[in-house]
N, C-alpha and C positions, 0 to 999 in steps of 0.2 A: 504494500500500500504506500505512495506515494504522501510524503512526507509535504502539508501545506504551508508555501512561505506567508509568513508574518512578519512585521515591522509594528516593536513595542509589544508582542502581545497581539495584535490587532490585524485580521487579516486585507485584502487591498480593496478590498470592496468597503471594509469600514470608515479605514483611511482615507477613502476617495469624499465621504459621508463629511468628514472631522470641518468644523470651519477651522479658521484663523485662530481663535485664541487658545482651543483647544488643542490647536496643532502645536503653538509657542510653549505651552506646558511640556512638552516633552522631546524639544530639540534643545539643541547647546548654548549656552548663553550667548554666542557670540552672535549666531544666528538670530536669539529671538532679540537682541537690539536692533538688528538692523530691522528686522522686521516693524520693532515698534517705533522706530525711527518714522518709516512709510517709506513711500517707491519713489525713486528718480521719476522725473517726466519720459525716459526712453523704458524706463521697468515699468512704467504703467501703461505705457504703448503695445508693449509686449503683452503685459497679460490681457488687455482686449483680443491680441491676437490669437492667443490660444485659449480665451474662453469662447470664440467666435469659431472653434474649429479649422482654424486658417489652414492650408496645407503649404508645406515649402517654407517653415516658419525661418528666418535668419533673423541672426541681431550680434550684436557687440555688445550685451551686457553680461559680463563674466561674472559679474559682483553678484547677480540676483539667488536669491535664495532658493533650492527648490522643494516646491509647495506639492501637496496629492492634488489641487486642479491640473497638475503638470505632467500624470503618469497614463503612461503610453503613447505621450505623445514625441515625436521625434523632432527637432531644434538645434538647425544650424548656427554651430556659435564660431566665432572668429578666433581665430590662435595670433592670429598679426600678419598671415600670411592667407588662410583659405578658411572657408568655412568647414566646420568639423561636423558630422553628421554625430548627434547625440539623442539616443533612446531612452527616455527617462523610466526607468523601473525602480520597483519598492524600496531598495538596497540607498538608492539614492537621495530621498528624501533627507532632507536638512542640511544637505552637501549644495556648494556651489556650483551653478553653471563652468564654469571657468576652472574647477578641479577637472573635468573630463574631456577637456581641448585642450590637448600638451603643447606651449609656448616652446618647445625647447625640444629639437632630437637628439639624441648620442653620436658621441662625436665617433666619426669611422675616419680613422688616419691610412694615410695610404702611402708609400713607399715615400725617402726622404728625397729630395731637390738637390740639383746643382749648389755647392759651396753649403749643404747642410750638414758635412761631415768633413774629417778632416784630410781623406784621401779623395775625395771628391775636388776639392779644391785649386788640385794640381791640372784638373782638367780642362782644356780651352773650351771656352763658348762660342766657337765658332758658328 
């Protein structure tokens, strides 16, 4: 028998139910400030778009919090370079937009350069 995921106790149909203040009760503090802070003018722009069903969502707000109005929906977010395709699932809830579009690859080095070593050096560049 297939084991059902939960977040808090609470399965994702409950969570989908939770308003707002009852969701701030059991995320991280850091979260529920900004929450009770309220939305930038671009995070409130955003959440009309995905309470409107928008498809093809994009945005540049890394900062915003993510809410259960927000699950199963998928939200292209910017890394600095491309939009990230982001599928919001339960696991996700209280985490940042901007934790799961990586700013930053690993670095892959590749064989060293003319005059990067020191028998290299002898060599013309013709």
């Amino acid at each position: 028998m297939a084991k059902e995921l939960t977040w808090h106790g609470k399965s994702e149909q409950e969570v989908k139910e939770m308003d707002i203040k009852e969701f701030m009760k059991v995320i991280p503090t850091r979260q529920r400030r900004s929450l009770k802070r309220g939305f930038t003018d671009a995070q409130k722009a955003l959440m009309k778009l995905i309470e409107a069903d928008s498809q093809n969502i994009k945005t540049h707000c890394r900062d915003l919090v993510i809410m259960p109005i927000m699950l199963g929906k998928m939200i292209k977010v910017y890394n600095g370079k491309d939009f990230f395709p982001v599928t919001v699932t339960l696991e996700m809830l209280g985490h940042y937009l901007g934790e799961f579009s990586q700013t930053r690859k690993s670095v892959t080095h590749s064989s060293a350069g003319v005059g990067a070593t020191r028998s290299s050096k002898a060599v013309s560049a013709r």
